[in-house]
Gaussian input, Z-matrix of N, CA and C with variables (Angstrom, degrees):
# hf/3-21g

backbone

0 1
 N
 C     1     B1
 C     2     B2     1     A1
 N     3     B3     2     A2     1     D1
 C     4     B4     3     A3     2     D2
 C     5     B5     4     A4     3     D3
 N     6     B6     5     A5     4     D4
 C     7     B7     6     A6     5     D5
 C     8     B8     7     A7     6     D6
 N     9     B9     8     A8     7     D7
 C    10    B10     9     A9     8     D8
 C    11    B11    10    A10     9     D9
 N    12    B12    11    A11    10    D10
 C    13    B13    12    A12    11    D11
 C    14    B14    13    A13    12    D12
 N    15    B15    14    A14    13    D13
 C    16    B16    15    A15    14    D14
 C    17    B17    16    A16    15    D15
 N    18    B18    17    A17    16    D16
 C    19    B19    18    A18    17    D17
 C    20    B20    19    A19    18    D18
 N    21    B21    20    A20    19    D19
 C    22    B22    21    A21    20    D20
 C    23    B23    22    A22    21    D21
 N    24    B24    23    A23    22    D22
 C    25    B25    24    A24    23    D23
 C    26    B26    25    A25    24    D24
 N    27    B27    26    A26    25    D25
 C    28    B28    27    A27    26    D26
 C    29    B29    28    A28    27    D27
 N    30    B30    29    A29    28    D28
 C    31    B31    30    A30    29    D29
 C    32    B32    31    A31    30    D30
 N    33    B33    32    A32    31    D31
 C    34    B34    33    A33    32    D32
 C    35    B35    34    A34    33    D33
 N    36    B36    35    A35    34    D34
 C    37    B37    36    A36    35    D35
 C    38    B38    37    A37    36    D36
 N    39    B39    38    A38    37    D37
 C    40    B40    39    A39    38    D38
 C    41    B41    40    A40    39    D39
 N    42    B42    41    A41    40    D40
 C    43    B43    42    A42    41    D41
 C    44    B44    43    A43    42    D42
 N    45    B45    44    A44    43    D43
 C    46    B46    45    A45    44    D44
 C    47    B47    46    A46    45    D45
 N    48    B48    47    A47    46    D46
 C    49    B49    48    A48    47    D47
 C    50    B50    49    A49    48    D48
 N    51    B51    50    A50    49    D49
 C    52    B52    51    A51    50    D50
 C    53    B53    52    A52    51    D51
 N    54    B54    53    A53    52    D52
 C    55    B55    54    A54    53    D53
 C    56    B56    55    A55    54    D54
 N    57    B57    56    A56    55    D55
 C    58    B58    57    A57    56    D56
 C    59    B59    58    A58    57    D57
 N    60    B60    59    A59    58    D58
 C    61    B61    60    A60    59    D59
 C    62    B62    61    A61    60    D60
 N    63    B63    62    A62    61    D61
 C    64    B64    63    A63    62    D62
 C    65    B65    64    A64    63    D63
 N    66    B66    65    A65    64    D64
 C    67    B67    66    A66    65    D65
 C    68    B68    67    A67    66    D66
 N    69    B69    68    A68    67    D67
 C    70    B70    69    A69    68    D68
 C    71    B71    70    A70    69    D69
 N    72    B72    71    A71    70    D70
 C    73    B73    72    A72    71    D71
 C    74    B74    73    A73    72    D72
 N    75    B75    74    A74    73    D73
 C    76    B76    75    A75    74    D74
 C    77    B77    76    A76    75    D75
 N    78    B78    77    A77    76    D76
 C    79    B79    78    A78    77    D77
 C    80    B80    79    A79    78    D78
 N    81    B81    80    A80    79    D79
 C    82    B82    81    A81    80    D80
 C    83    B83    82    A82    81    D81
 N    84    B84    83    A83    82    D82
 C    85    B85    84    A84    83    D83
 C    86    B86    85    A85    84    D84
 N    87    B87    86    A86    85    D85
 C    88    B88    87    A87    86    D86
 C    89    B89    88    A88    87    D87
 N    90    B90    89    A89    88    D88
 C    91    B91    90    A90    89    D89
 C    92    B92    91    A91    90    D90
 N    93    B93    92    A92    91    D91
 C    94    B94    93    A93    92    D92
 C    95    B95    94    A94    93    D93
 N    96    B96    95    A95    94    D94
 C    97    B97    96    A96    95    D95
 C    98    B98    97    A97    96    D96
 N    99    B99    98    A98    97    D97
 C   100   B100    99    A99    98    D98
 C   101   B101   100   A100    99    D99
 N   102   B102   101   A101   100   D100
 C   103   B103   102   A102   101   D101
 C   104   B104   103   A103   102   D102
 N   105   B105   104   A104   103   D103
 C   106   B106   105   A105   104   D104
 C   107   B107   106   A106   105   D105
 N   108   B108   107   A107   106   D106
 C   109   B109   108   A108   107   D107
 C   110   B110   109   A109   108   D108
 N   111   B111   110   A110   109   D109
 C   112   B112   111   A111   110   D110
 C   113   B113   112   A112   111   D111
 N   114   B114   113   A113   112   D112
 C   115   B115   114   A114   113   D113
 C   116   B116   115   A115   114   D114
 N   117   B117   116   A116   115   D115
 C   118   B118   117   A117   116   D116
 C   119   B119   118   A118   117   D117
 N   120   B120   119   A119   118   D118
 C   121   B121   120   A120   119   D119
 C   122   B122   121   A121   120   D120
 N   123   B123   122   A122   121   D121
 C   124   B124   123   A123   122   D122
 C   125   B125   124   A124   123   D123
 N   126   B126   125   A125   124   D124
 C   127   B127   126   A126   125   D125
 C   128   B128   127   A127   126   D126
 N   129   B129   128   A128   127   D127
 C   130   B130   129   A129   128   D128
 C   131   B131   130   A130   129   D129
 N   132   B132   131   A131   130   D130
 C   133   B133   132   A132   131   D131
 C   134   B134   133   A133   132   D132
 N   135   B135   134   A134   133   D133
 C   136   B136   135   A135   134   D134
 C   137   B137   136   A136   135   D135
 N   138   B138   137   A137   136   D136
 C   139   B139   138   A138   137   D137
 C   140   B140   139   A139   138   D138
 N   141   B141   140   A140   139   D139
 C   142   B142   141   A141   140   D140
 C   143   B143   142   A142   141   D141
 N   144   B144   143   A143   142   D142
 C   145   B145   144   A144   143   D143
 C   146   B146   145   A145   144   D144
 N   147   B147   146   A146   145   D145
 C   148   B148   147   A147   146   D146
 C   149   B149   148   A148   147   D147
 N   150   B150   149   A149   148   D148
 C   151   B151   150   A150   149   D149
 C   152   B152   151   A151   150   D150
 N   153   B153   152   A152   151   D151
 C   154   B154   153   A153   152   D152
 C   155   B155   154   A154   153   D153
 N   156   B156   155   A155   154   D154
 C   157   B157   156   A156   155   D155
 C   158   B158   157   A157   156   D156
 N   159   B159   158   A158   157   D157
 C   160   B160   159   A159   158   D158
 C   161   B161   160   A160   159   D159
 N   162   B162   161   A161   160   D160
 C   163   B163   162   A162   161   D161
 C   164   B164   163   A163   162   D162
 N   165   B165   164   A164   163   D163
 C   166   B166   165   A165   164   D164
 C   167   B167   166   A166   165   D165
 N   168   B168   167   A167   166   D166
 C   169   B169   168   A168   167   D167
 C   170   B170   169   A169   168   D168
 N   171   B171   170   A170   169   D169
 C   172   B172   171   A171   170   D170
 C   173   B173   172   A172   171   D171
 N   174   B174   173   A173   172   D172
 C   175   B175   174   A174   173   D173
 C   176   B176   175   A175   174   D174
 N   177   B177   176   A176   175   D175
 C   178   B178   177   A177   176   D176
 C   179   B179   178   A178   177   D177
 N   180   B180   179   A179   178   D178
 C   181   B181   180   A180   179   D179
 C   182   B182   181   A181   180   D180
 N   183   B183   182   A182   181   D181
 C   184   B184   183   A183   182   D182
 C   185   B185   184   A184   183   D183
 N   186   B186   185   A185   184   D184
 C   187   B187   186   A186   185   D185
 C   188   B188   187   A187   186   D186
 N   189   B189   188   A188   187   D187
 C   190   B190   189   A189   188   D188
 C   191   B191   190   A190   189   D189
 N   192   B192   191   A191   190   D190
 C   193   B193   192   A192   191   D191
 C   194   B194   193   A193   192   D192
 N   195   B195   194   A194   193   D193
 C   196   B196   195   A195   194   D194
 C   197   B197   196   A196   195   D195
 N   198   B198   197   A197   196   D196
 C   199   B199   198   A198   197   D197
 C   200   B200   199   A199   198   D198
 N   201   B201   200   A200   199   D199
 C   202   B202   201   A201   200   D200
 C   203   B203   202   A202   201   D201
 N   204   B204   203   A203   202   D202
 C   205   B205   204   A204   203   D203
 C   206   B206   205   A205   204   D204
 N   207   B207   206   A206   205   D205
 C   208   B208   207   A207   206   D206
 C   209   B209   208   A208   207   D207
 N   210   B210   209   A209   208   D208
 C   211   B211   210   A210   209   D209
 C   212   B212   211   A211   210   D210
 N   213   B213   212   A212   211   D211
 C   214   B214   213   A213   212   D212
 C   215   B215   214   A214   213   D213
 N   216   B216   215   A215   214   D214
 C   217   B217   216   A216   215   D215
 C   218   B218   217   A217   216   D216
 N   219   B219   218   A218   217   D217
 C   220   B220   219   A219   218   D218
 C   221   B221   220   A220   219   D219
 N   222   B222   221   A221   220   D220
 C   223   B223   222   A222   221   D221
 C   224   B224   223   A223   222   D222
 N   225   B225   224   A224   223   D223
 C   226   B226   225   A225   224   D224
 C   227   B227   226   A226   225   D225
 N   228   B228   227   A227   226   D226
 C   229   B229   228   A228   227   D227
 C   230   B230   229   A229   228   D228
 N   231   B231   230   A230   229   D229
 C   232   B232   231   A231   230   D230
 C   233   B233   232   A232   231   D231
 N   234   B234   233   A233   232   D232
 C   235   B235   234   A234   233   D233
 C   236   B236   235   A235   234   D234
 N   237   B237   236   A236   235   D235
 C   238   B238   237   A237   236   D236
 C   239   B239   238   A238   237   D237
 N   240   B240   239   A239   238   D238
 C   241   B241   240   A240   239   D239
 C   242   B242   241   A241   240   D240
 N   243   B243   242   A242   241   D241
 C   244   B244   243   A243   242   D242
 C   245   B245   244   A244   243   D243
 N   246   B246   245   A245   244   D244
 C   247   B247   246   A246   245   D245
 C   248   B248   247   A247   246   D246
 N   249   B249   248   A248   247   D247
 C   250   B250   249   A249   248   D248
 C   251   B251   250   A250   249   D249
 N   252   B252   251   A251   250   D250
 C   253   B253   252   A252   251   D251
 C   254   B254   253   A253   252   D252
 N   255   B255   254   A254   253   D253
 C   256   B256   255   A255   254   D254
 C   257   B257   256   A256   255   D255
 N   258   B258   257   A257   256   D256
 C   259   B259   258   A258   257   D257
 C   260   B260   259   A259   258   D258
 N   261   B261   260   A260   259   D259
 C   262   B262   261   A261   260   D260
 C   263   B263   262   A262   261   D261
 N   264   B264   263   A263   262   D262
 C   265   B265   264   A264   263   D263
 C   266   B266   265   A265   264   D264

   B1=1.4226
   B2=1.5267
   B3=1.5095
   B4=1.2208
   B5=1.6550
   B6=1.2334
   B7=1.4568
   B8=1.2606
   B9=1.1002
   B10=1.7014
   B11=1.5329
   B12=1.3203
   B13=1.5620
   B14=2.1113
   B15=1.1365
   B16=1.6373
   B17=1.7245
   B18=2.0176
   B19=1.3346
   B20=1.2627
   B21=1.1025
   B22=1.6965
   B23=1.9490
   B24=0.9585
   B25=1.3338
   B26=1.9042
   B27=1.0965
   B28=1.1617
   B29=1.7449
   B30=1.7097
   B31=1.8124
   B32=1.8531
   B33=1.1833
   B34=1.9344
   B35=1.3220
   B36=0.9533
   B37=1.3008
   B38=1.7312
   B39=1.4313
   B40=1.7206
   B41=1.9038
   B42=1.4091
   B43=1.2854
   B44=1.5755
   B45=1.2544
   B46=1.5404
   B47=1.2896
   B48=1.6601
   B49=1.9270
   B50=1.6914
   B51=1.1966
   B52=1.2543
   B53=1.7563
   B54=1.3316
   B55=1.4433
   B56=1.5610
   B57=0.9781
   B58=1.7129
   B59=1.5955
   B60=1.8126
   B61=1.9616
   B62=1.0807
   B63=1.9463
   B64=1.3378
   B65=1.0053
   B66=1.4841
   B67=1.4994
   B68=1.9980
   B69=1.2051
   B70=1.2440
   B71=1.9825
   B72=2.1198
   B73=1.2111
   B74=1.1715
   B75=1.5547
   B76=1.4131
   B77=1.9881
   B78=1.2093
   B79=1.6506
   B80=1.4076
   B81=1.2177
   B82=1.6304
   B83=1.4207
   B84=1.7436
   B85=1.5682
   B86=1.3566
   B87=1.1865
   B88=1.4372
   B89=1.3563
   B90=1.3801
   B91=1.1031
   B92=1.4043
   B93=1.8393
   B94=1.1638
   B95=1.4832
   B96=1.3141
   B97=1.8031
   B98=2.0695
   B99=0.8864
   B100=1.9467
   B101=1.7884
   B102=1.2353
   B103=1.1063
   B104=1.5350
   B105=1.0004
   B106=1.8924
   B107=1.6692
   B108=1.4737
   B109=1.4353
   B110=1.5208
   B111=1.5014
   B112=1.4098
   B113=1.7762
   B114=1.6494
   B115=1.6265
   B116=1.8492
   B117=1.3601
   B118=1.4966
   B119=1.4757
   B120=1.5346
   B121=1.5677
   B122=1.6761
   B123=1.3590
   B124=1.6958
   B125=1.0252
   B126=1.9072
   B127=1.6248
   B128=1.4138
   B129=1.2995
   B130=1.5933
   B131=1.2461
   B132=1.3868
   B133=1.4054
   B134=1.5237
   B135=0.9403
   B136=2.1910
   B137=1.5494
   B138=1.5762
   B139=0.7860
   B140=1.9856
   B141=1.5809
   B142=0.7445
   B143=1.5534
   B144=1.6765
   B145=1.8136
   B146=1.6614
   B147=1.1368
   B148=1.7114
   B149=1.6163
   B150=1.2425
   B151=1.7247
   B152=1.0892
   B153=1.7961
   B154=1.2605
   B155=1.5973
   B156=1.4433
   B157=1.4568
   B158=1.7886
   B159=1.3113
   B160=1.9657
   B161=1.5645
   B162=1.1724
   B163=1.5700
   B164=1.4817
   B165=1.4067
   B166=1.8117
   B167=1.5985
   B168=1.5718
   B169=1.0843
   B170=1.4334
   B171=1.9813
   B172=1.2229
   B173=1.8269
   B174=1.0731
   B175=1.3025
   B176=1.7691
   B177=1.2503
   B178=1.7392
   B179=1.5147
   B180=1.4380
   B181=1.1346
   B182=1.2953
   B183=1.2217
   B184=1.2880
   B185=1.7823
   B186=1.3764
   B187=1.1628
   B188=1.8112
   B189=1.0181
   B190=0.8618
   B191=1.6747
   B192=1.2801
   B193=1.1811
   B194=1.6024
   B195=1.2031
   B196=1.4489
   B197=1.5777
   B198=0.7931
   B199=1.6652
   B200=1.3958
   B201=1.5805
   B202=1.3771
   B203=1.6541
   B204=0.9700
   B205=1.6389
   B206=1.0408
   B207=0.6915
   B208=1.9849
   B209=2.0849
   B210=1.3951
   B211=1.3259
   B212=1.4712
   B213=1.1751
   B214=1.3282
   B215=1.8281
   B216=1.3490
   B217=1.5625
   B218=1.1410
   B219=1.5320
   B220=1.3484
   B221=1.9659
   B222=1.6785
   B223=1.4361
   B224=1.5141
   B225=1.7657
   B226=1.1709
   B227=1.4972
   B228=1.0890
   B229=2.1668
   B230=1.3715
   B231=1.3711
   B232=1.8498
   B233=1.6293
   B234=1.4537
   B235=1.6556
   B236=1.5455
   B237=1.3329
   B238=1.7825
   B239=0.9953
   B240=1.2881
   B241=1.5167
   B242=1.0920
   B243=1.6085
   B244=1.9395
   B245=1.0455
   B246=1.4888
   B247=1.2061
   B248=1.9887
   B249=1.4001
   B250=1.0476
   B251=1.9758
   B252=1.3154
   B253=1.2526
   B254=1.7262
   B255=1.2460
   B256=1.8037
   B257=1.5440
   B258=0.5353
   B259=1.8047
   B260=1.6566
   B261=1.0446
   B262=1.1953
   B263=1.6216
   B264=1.3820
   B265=2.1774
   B266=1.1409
   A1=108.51
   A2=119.12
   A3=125.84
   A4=101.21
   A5=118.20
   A6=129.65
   A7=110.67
   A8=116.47
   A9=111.02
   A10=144.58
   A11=85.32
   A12=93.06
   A13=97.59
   A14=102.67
   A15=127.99
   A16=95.24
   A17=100.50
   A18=91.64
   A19=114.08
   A20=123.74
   A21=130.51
   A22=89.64
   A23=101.17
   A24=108.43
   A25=121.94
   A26=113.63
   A27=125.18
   A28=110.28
   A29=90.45
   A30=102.75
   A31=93.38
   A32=102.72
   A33=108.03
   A34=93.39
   A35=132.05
   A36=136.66
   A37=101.19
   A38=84.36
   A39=111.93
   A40=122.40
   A41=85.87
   A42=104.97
   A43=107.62
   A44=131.47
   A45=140.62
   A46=85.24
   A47=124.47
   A48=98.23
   A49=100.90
   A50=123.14
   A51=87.76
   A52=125.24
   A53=100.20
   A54=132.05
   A55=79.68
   A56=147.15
   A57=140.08
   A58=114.58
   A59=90.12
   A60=99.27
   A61=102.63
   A62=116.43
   A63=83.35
   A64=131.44
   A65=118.65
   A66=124.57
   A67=115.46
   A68=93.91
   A69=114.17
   A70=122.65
   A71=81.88
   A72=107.62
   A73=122.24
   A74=109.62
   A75=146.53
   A76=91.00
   A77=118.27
   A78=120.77
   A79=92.17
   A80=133.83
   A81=124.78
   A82=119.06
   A83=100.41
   A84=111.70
   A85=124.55
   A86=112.79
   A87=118.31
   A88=92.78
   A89=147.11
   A90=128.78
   A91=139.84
   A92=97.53
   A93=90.58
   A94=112.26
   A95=111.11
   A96=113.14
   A97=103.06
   A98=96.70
   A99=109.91
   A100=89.76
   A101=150.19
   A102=143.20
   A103=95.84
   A104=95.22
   A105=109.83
   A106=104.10
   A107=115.21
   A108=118.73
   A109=99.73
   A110=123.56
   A111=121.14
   A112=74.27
   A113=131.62
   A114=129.58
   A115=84.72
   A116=128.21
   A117=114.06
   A118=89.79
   A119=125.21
   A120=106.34
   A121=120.75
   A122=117.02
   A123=108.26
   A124=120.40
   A125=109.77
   A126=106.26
   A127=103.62
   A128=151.73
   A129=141.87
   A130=84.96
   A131=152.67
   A132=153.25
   A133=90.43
   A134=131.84
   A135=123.72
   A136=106.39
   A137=121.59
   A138=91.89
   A139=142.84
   A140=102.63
   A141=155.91
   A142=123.80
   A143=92.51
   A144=93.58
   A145=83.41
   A146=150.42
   A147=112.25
   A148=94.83
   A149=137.88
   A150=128.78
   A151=103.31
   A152=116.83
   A153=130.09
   A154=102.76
   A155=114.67
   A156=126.95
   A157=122.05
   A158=93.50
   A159=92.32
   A160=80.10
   A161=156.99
   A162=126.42
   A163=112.66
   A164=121.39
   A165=132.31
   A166=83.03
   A167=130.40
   A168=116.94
   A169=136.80
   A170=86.95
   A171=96.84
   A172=99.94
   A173=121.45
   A174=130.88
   A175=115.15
   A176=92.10
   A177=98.66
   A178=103.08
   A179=134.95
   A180=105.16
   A181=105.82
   A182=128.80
   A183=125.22
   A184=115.11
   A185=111.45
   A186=107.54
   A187=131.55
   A188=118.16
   A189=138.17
   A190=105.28
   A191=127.70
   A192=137.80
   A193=99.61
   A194=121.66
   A195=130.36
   A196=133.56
   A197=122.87
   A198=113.61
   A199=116.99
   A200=124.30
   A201=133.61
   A202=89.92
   A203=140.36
   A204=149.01
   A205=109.65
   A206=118.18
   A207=129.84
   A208=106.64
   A209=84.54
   A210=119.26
   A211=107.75
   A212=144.29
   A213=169.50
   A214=93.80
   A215=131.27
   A216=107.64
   A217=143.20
   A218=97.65
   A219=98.56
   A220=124.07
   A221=89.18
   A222=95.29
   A223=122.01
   A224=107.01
   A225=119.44
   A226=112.19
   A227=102.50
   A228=114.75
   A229=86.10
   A230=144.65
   A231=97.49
   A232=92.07
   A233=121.13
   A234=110.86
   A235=114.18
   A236=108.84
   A237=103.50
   A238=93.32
   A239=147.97
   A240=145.62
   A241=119.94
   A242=116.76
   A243=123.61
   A244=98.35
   A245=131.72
   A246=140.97
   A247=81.22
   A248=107.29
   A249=102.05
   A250=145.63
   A251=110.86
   A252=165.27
   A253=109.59
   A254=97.38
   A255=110.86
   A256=95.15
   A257=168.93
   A258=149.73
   A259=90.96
   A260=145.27
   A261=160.46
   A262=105.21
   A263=106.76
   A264=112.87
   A265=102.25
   D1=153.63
   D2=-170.12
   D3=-84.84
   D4=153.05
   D5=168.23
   D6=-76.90
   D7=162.09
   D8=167.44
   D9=-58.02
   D10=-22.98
   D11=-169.74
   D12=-79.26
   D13=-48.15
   D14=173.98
   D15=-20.75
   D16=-60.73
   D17=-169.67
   D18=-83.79
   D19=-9.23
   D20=-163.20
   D21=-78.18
   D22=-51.89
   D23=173.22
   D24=-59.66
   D25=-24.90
   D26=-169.43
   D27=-84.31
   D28=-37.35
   D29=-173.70
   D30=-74.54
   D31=-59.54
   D32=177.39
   D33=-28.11
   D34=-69.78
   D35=-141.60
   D36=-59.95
   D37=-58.58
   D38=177.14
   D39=-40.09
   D40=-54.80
   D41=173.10
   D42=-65.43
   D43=-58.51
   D44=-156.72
   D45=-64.23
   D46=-51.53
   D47=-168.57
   D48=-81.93
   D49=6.82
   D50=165.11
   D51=-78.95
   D52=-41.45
   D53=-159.16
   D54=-77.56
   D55=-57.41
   D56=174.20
   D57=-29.73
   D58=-46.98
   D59=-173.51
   D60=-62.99
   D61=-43.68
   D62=-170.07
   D63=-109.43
   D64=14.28
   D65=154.08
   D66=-57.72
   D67=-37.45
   D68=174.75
   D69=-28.17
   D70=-61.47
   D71=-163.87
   D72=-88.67
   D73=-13.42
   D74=-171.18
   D75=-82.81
   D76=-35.92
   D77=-170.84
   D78=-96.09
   D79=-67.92
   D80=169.32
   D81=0.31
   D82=-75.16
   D83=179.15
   D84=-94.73
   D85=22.33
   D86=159.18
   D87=-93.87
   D88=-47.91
   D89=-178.36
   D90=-71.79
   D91=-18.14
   D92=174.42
   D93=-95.20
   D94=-3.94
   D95=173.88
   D96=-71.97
   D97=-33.55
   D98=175.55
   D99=-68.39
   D100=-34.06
   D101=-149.14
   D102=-100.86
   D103=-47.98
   D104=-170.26
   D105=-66.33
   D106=-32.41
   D107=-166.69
   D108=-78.97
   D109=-31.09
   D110=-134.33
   D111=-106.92
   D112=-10.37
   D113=-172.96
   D114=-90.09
   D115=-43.45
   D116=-164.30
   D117=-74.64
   D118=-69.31
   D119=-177.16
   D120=-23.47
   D121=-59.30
   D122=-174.98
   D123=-59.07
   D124=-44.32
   D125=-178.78
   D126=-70.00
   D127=31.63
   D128=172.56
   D129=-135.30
   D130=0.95
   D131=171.14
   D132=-102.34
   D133=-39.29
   D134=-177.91
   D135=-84.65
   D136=-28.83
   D137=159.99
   D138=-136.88
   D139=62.32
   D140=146.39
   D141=-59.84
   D142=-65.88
   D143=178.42
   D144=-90.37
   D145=-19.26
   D146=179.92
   D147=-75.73
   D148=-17.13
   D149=167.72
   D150=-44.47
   D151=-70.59
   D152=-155.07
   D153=-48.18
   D154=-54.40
   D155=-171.70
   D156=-58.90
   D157=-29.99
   D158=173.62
   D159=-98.94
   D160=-61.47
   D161=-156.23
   D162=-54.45
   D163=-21.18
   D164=-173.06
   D165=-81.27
   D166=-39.96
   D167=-165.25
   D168=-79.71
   D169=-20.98
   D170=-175.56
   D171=-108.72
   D172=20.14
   D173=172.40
   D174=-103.17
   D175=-28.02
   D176=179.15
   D177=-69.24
   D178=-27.33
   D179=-164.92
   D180=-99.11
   D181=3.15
   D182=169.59
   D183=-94.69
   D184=6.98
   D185=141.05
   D186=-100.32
   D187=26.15
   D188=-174.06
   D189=-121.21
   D190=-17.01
   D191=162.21
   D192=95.86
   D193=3.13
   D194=147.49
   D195=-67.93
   D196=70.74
   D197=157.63
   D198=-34.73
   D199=129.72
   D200=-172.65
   D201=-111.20
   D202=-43.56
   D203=-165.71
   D204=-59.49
   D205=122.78
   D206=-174.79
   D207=-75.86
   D208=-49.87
   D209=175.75
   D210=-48.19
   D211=-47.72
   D212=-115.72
   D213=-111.63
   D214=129.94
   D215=146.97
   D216=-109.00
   D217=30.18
   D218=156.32
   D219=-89.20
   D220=-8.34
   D221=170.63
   D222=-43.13
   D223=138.46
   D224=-172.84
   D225=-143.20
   D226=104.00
   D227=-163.21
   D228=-73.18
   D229=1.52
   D230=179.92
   D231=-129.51
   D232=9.32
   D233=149.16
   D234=-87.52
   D235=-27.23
   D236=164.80
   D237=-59.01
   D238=-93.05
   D239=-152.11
   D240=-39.28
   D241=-30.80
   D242=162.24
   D243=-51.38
   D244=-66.03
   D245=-104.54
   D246=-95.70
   D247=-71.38
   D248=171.18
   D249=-44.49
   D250=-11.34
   D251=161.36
   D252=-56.61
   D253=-71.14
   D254=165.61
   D255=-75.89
   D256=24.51
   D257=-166.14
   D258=-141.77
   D259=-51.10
   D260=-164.32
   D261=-77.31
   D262=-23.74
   D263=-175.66
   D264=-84.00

């Protein structure tokens, strides 16, 4: 049979890796919840600027006196087709 001190020592021991794990595990997923937050921030920052980039895209041609929008009624399919026509020479 073990002496006392053996077990007194044995539970410490016992105890310390527990309370280690879960300090441990407790820093794990704090980091990976900080990892996961900082992936939704960028992907709503990429696509954001791909918004910005088709609204510049689909705004340029109506300064150009082209409508690109199909949707639109001022749309007009055979100055797109110029337009695209010159762009292509």
């Amino acid at each position: 049979m073990a002496s006392a001190t053996v077990n007194v020592v044995r539970y410490t021991a016992l105890l310390t890796g527990v309370f280690y794990g879960i300090t441990h595990r407790r820093s794990l997923q704090k980091a990976h919840d900080e990892d996961v937050q900082q992936h939704a921030i960028h992907e709503r920052e990429h696509l954001i600027a791909e918004a910005k980039e088709a609204w510049k895209r689909k705004t340029q041609g109506a300064k150009d006196g082209v409508v690109t929008d199909p949707e639109d009624p001022r749309f007009d399919l055979e100055k797109l087709i110029a337009k695209w026509e010159s762009e292509s020479k």
